[in-house]
C-alpha positions as CSV (number, residue, x, y, z in Angstrom):
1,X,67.1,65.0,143.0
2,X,69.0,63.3,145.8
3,X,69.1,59.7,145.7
4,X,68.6,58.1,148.4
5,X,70.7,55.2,149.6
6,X,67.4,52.8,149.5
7,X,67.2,53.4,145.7
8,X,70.8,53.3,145.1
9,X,71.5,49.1,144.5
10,X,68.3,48.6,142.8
11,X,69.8,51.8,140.5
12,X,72.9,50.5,139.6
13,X,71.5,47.3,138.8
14,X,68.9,48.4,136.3
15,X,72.0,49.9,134.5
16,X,74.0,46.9,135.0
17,X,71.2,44.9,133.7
18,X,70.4,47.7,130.6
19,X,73.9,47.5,129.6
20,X,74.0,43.5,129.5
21,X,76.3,43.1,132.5
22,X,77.9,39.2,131.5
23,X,78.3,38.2,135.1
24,X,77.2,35.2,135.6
25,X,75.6,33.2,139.1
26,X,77.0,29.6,140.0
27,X,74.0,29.2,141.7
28,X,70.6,28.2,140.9
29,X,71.5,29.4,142.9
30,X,72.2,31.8,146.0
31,X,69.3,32.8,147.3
32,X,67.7,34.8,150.3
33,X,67.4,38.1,151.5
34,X,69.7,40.2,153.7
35,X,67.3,43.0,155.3
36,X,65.0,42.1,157.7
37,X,61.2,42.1,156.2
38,X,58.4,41.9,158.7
39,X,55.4,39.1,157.9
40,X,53.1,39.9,155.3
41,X,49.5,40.9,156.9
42,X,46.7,39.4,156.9
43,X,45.7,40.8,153.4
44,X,47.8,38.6,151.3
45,X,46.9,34.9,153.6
46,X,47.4,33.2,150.8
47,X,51.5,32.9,150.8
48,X,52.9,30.9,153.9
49,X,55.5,32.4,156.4
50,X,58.7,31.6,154.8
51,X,61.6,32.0,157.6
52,X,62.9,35.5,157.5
53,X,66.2,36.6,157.9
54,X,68.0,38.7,160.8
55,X,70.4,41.4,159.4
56,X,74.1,39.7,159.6
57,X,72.8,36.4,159.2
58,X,75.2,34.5,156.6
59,X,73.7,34.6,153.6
60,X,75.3,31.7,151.9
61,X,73.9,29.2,154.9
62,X,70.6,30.9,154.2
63,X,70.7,30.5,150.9
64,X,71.5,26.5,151.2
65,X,67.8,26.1,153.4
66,X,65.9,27.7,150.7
67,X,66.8,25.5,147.7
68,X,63.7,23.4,148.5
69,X,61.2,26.5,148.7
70,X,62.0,28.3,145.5
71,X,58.5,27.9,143.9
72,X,57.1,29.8,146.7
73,X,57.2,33.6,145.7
74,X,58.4,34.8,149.5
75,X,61.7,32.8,148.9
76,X,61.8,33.9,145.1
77,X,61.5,37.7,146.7
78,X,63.8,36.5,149.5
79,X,66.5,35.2,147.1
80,X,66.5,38.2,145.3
81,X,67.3,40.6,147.7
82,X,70.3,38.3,148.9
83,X,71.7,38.7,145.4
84,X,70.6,42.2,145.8
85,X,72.6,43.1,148.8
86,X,75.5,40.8,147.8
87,X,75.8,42.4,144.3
88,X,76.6,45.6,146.1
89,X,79.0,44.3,149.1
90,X,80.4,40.7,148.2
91,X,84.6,41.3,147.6
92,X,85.3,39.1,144.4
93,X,89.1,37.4,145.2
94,X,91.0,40.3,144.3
95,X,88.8,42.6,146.6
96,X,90.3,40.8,149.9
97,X,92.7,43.3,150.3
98,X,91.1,46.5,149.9
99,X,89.8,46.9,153.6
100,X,93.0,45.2,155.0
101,X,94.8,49.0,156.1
102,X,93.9,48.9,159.2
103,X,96.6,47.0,160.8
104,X,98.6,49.8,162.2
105,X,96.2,52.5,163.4
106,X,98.8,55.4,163.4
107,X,99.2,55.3,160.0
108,X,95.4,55.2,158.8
109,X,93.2,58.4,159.1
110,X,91.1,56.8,161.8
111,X,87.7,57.9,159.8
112,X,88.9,55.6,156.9
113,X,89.4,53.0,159.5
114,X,85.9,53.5,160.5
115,X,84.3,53.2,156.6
116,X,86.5,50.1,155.8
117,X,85.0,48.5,159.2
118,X,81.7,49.9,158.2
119,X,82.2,48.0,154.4
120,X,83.7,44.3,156.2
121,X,80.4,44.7,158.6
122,X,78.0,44.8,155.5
123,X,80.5,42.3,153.0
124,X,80.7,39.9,156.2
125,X,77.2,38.0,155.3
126,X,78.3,37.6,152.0
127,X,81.1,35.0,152.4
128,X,81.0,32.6,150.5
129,X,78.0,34.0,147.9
130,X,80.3,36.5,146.4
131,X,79.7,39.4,143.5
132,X,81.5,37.9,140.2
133,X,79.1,35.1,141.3
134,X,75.7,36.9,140.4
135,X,74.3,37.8,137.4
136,X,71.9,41.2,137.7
137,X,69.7,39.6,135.2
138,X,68.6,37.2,137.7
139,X,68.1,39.6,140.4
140,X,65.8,40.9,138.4
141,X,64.0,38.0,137.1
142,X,64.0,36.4,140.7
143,X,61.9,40.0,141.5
144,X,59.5,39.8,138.8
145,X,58.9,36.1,139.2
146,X,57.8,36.6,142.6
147,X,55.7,39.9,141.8
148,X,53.9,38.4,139.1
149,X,52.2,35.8,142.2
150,X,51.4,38.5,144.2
151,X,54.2,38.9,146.5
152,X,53.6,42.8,148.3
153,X,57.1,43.2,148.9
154,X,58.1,42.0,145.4
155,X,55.2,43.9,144.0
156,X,57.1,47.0,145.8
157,X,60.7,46.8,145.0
158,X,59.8,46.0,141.8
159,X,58.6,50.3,141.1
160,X,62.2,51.0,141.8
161,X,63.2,49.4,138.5
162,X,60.4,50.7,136.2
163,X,61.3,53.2,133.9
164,X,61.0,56.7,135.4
165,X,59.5,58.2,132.3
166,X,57.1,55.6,132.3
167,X,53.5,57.4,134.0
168,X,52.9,56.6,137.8
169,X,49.2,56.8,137.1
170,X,49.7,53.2,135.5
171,X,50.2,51.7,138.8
172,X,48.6,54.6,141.2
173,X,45.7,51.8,142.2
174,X,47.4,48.9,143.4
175,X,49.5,51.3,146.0
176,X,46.7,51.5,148.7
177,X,46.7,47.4,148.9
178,X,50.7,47.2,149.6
179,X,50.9,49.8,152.2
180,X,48.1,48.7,153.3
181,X,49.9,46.0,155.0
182,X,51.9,48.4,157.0
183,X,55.1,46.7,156.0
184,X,58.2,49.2,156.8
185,X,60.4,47.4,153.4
186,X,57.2,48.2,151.3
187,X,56.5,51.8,152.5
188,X,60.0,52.5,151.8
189,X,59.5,51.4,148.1
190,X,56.8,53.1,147.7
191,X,57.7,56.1,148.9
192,X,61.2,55.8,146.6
193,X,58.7,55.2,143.7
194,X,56.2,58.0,144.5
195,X,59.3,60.7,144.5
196,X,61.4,59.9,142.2
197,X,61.4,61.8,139.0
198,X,58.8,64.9,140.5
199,X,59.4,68.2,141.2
200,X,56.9,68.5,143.8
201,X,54.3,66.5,145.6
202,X,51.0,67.3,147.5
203,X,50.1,66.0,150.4
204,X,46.2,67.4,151.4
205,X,46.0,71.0,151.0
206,X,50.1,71.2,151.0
207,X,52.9,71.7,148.2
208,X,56.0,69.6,149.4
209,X,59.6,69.6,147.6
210,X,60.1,65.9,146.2
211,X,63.3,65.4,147.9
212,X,62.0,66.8,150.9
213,X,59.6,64.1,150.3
214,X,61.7,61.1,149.7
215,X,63.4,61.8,153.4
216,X,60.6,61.7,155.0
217,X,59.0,58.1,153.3
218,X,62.5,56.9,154.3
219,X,62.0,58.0,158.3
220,X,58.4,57.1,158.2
221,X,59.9,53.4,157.0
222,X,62.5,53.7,160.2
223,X,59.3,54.9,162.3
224,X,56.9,51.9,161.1
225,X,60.2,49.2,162.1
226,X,62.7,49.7,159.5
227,X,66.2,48.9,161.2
228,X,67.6,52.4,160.8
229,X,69.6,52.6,164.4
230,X,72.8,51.6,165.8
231,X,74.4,48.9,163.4
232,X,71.8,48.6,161.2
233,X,72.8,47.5,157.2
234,X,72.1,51.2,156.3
235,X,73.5,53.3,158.8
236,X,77.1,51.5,157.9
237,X,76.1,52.0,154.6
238,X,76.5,55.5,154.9
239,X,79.0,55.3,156.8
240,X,81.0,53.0,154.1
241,X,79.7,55.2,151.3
242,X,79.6,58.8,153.0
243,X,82.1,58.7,155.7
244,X,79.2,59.7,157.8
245,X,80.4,57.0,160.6
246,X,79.3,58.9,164.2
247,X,76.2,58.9,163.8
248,X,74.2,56.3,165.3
249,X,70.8,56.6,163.6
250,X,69.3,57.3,160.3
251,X,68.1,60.3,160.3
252,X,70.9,62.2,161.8
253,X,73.2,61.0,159.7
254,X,71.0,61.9,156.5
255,X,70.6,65.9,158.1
256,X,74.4,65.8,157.3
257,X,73.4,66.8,153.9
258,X,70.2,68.7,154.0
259,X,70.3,72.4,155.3
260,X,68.0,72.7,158.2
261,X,65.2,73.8,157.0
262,X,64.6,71.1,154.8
263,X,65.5,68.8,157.5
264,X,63.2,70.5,159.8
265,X,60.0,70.3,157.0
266,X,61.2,66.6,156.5
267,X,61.0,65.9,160.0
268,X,57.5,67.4,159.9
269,X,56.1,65.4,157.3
270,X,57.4,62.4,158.2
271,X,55.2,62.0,161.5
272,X,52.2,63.4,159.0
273,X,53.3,60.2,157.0
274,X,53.2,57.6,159.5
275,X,49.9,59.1,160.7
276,X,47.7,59.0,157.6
277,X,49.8,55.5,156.8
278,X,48.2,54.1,159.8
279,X,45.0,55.4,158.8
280,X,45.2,54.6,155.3
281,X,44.2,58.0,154.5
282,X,45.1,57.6,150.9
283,X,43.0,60.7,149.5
284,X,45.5,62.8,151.9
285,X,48.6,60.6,150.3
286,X,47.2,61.6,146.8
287,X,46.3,57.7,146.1
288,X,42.6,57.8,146.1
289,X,40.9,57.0,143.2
């Protein structure tokens, strides 16, 4: 099954953690997200509105405001994904000079100009909170801290690390609640959940492929306010890890490597998506009791 770029930190990390990865995090430390995560609805009143973060924001300075708040399971979520995105892009000392060959343009393929640009653009809110900083354990332990209060998004992200053997019927009933709150970060992990690991998945009275699937919870994410356009963190991202660098939104980058039929079916579901998403149609979805 394809893996989606959404799923592929949180991947790497749950074998980094698995393996017992000995980095270690200065911090008590570093602390805060990097994506932008809209305010929890109405459903969940109970936790205040800790001060999101705009993409490109530096995440060290970020980090620095939310010492005093990291009893309250928004920041503990919050601090997480920081460590989360900075794991992934944060140059250690000896990295400094792997994106430097761009100096003299005539001698650099101009599409590997493009990817190392795309890679400073996502390392550039990092400095200073770096990745032979972090420990993965405490990613991790951040995540669960704050799902184990209640937070949605935690609650969310938190299916992308469970084992995928485990059975999805364990957890089937607290799904409606979290996309209930419309959040475009949380339908995006649910959605990663939901595919990952099947064959196939119905949707009402229809048979769809699972990866045809998984693209279309991604765009229905983008639809519902996900940053997927112009210099958002994941269109460099594929750009950085693809080489997929003119494209300037989301999805057309992504039909680079789907045939267009599949495309064309993912497309299709994905406006079927946001539409029974809105109504919380969850016997259509497949979530209903």
């Amino acid at each position: 099954m394809r893996l989606l770029l959404g799923a592929t930190i949180p991947f790497l990390l749950s074998v980094l953690i698995a393996s017992g990865g000995n980095s270690r995090t200065d911090l008590a430390v570093a602390r805060i997200p990097a994506r932008n995560v809209a305010q929890v609805s109405a459903l969940f009143p109970a936790f205040p509105a800790f001060p999101a973060l705009d993409e490109g924001d530096n995440l060290r300075a970020y980090v620095e405001r939310a010492r005093s708040y990291l009893d309250d399971p928004r920041a503990m979520y919050y601090v997480s994904q920081a460590l989360e995105e900075c794991y992934a892009w944060g140059a250690a000392p000896d990295d400094d000079d792997i994106y430097a060959g761009v100096d003299v343009i005539s001698r650099v393929d101009l599409q590997e100009a493009k990817r190392s640009w795309a890679a400073q653009a996502l390392a550039a809110p990092c400095r200073g909170l770096e990745r032979y900083s972090i420990d993965p354990r405490e990613i991790l332990a951040l995540l669960e801290g704050a799902a184990q209060q209640g937070e949605p998004h935690a609650r969310a992200h938190t299916l992308i690390f469970r084992d995928v053997a485990a059975p999805k019927s364990d957890v089937i009933p607290s799904l409606p609640d979290l996309l209930a709150t419309g959040d475009p970060q949380v339908v995006r992990d649910v959605g990663a959940f939901l595919t990952r690991g099947e064959v196939s998945m119905r949707y009402g009275e229809e048979e769809i492929d699972a990866p045809v699937a998984a693209i279309a919870w991604e765009l229905a994410a983008c639809d519902m306010g996900y940053p997927c356009g112009p210099m958002s963190r994941i269109v460099l991202t594929v750009c950085a890890y693809r080489g997929y660098c003119d494209d300037y939104l989301y999805d057309n980058a992504i039909a680079r490597d789907e045939g267009p039929n599949r495309m064309a079916q993912a497309q299709r579901l994905r406006g079927d998506l946001v539409h029974a998403l809105r109504r919380q149609d969850w016997s259509w979805l497949g979530l209903a009791g």
